[in-house]
C-alpha positions as CSV (number, residue, x, y, z in Angstrom):
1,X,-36.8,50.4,8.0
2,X,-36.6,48.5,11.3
3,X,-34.5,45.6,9.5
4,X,-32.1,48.3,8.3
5,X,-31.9,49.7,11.8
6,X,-31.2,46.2,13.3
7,X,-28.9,45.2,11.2
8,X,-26.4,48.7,11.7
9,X,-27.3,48.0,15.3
10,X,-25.7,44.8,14.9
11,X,-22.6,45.7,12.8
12,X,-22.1,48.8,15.4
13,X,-22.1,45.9,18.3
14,X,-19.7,43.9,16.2
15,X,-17.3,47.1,15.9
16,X,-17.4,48.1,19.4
17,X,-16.8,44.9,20.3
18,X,-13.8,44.2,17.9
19,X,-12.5,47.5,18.9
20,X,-12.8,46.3,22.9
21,X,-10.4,43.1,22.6
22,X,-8.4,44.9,20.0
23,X,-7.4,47.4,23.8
24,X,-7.4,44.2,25.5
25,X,-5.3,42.8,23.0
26,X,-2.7,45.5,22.9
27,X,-2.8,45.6,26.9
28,X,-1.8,42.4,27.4
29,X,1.1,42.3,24.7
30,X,2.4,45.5,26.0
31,X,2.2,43.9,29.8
32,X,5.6,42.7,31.3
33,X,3.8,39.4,32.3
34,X,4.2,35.9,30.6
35,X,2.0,34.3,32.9
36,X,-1.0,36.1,31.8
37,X,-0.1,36.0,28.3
38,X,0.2,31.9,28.7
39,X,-3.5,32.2,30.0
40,X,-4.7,34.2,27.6
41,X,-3.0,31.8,24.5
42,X,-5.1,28.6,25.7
43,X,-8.4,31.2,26.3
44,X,-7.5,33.0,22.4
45,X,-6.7,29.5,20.7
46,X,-10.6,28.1,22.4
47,X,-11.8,31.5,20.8
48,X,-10.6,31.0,17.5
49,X,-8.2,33.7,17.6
50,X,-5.3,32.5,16.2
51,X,-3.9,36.1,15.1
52,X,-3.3,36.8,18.9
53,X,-2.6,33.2,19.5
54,X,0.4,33.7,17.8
55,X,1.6,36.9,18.5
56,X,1.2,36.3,22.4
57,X,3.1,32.7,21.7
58,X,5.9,33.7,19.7
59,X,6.7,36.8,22.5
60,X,7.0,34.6,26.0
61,X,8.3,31.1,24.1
62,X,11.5,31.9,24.8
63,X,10.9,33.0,28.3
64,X,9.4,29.4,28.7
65,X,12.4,27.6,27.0
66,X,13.1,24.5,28.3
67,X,9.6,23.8,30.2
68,X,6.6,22.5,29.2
69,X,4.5,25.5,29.2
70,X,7.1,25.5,26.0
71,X,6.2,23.0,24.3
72,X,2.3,24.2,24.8
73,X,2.7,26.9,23.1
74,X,4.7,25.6,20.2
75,X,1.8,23.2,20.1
76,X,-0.6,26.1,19.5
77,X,0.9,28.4,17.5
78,X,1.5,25.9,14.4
79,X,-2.3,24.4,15.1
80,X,-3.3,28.3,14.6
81,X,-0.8,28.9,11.2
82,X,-2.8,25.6,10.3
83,X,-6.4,27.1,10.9
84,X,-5.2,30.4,9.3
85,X,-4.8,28.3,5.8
86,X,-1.0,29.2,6.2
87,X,0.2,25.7,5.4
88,X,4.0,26.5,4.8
89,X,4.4,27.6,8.3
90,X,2.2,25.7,9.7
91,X,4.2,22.4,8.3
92,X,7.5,24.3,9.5
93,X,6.5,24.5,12.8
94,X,5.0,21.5,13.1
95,X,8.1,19.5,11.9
96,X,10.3,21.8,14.4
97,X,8.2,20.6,17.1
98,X,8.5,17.0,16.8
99,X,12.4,17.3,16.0
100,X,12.8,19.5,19.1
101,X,10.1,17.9,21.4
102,X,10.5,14.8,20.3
103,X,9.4,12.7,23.5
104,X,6.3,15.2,23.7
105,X,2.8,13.5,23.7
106,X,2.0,15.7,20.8
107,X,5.4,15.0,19.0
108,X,3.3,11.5,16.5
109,X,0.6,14.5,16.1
110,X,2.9,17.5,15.1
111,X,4.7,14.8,12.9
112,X,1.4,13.6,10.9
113,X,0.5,17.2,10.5
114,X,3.9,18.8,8.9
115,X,3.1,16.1,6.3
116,X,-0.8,16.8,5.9
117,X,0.5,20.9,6.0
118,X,2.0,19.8,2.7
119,X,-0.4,17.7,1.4
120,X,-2.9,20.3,1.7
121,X,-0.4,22.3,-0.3
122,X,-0.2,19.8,-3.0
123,X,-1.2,21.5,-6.2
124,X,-3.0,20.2,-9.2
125,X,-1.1,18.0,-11.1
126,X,0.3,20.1,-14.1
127,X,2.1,22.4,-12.1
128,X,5.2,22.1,-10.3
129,X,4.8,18.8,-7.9
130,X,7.8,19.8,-5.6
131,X,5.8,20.0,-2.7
132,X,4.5,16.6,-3.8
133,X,7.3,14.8,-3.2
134,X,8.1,16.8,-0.2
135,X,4.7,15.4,1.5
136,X,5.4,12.0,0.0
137,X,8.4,12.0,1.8
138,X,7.7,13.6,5.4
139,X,4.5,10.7,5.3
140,X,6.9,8.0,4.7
141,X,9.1,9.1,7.6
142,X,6.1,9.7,9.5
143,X,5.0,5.8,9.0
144,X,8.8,4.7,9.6
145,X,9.0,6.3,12.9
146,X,4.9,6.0,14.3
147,X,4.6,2.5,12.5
148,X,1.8,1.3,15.1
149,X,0.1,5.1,14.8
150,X,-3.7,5.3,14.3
151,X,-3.1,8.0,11.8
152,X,-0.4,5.4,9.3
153,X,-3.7,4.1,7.1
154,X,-4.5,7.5,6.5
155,X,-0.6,9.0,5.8
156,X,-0.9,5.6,3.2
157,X,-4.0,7.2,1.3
158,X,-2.9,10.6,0.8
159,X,1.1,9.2,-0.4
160,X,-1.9,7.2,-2.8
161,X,-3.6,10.1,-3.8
162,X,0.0,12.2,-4.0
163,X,1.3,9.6,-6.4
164,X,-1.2,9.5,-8.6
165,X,-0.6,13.4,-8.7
166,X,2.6,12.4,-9.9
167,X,1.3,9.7,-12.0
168,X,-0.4,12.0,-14.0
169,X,2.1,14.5,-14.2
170,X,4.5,12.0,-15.8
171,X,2.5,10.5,-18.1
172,X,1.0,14.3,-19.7
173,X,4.6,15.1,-20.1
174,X,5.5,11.5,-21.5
175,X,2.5,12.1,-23.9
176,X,3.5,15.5,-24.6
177,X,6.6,14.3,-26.3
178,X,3.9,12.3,-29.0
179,X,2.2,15.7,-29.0
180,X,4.7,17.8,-30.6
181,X,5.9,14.9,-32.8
182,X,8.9,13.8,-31.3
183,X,9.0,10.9,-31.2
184,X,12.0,9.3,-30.5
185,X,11.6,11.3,-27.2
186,X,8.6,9.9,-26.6
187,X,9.5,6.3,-26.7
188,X,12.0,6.9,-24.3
189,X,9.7,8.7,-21.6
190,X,6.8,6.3,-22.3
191,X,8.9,3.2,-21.7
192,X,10.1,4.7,-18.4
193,X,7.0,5.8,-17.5
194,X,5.7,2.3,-17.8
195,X,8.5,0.6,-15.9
196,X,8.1,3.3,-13.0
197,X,4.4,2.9,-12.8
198,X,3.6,-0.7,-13.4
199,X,0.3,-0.6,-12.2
200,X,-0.8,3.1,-13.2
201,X,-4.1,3.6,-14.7
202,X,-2.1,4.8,-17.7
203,X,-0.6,1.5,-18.5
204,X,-2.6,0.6,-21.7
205,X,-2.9,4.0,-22.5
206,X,0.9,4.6,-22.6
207,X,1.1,1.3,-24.0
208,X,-0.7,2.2,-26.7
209,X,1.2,5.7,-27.5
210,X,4.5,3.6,-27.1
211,X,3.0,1.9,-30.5
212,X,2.4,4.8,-32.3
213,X,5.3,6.6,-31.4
214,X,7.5,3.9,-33.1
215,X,5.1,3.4,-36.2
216,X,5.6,7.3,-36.6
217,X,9.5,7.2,-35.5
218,X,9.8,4.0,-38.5
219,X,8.0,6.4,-40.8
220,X,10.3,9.4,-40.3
221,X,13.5,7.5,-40.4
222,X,15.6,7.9,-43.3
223,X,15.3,5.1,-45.9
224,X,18.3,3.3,-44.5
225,X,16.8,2.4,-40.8
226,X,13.3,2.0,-41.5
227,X,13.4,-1.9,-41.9
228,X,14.8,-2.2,-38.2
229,X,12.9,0.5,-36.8
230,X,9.7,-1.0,-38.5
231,X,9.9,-4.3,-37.0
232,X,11.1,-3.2,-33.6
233,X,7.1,-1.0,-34.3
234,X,5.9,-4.7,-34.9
235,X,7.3,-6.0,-32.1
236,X,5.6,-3.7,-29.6
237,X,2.2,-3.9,-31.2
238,X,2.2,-7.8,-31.0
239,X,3.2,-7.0,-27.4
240,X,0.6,-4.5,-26.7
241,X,-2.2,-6.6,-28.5
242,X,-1.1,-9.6,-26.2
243,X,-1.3,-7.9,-23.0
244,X,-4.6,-6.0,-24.1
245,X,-6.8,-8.1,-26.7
246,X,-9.7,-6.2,-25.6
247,X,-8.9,-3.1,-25.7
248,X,-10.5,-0.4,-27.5
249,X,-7.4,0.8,-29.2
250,X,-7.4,-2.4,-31.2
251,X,-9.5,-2.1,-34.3
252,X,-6.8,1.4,-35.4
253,X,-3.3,-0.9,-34.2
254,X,-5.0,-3.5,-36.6
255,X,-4.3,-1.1,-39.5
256,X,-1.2,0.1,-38.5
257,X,0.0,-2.7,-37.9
258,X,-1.3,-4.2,-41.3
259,X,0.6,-1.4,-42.6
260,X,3.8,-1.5,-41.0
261,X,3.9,-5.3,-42.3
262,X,3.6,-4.0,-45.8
263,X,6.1,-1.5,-45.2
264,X,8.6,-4.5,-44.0
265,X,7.6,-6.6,-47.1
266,X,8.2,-3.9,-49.2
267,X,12.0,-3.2,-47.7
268,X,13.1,-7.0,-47.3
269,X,12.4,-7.7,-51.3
270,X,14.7,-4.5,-51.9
């Protein structure tokens, strides 16, 4: 009983007292006085509260245009979208402050984070990656302009950890191709997926679907083109057991590839 009685003692504190800066709040946005709303956007941003941070901000930053006390407040309001979780803004703003402040001690900052807004963005790698390749871009430019910045090995590993977003993209849909059984298609996005990502941890992988998209693509080829089709198959399997002797692929490209000679035997004594 006493627990219960603490506890809507407490939440009854935690409403009066919500309802008490929500008055102060309202004063002090309704008061024809940018100085005090300056003062109370540094005290509301060490509070945590970024709401108001960025309501006060976004009223008196163009009664501070030009100074400073500007840029300040600029600063804060895209750090608060960023605590919010409101990444799109947050990377807007943070971008328009190191284009429009760009001499500003917090312009290398504000240019790392319109990036990192996007990185945190980034989604999981079977949906759309435009967002991707926007962060992958704003990191590059970031490294390009702060090349001596404490921040460039870290803008290095998330472009890594972005590409390999893309990476993966590009090889499921290169695969997909093989999926669905065309395969003419997917010789043509495996082979650029290999030239694009040379060292991708798909290599022998796609390597290896590259081979049986052309046994499969020689198979299905009408009677007249299966000789050249079959030994340009042979070709890449001597190719792909060359660059990967080891690999655990080997033992089922043995007996295709023991059939595709059979089928090329069988069409050159025609």
């Amino acid at each position: 009983m006493k627990t219960k009685l603490l506890f809507s003692f407490t939440l009854l504190l935690i409403f009066l007292s919500s309802c008490r800066d929500n008055i102060e709040f309202n004063k002090i946005a309704k008061a024809d006085d940018p100085e005090l709303k300056y003062a109370k956007v540094l005290e509301y941003y060490q509070q945590g509260r970024y709401y108001q941070v960025i309501q006060l901000s976004e009223m008196i930053i163009p009664y501070y245009r030009g100074t400073t006390k500007s840029q300040e407040l600029y600063y804060y309001m895209a750090w608060s979208y960023y605590h919010q979780g409101d990444y799109i803004l947050a990377s807007y703003h943070f971008s328009q402050f190191a284009k429009t402040f760009p001499s500003s001690k917090y312009a290398e900052e504000c240019a790392f984070q319109a990036a990192y807004s996007k990185y945190k963005l980034a989604p999981t790698y079977y949906l759309d990656q435009s967002i991707t390749k926007e962060a992958i871009n704003d990191f590059q430019l970031f490294i390009t302009r702060f090349p001596r910045s404490n921040k460039v090995a870290e803008a290095k590993d998330c472009i890594d950890k972005l590409t390999a977003n893309l990476e993966k993209k590009d090889f499921a849909n290169s695969k997909l191709y093989y999926d669905i059984q065309e395969y003419k298609a997917s010789i043509v996005s495996l082979n650029n997926f290999i030239k694009d990502y040379p060292a991708s941890n798909f290599k022998e992988e796609a390597n290896y679907y590259l081979c049986l998209s052309h046994y499969y693509y020689a198979i299905n080829s009408v009677r007249t083109k299966q000789l050249d089709r079959f030994l340009q198959a042979l070709d890449v399997l001597n190719n792909f057991m060359s660059l990967y002797p080891n690999s655990q692929y080997i033992n089922r490209l043995n007996s295709i590839k023991a059939d595709i000679q059979k089928q090329i035997n069988l069409r050159q004594n025609i």
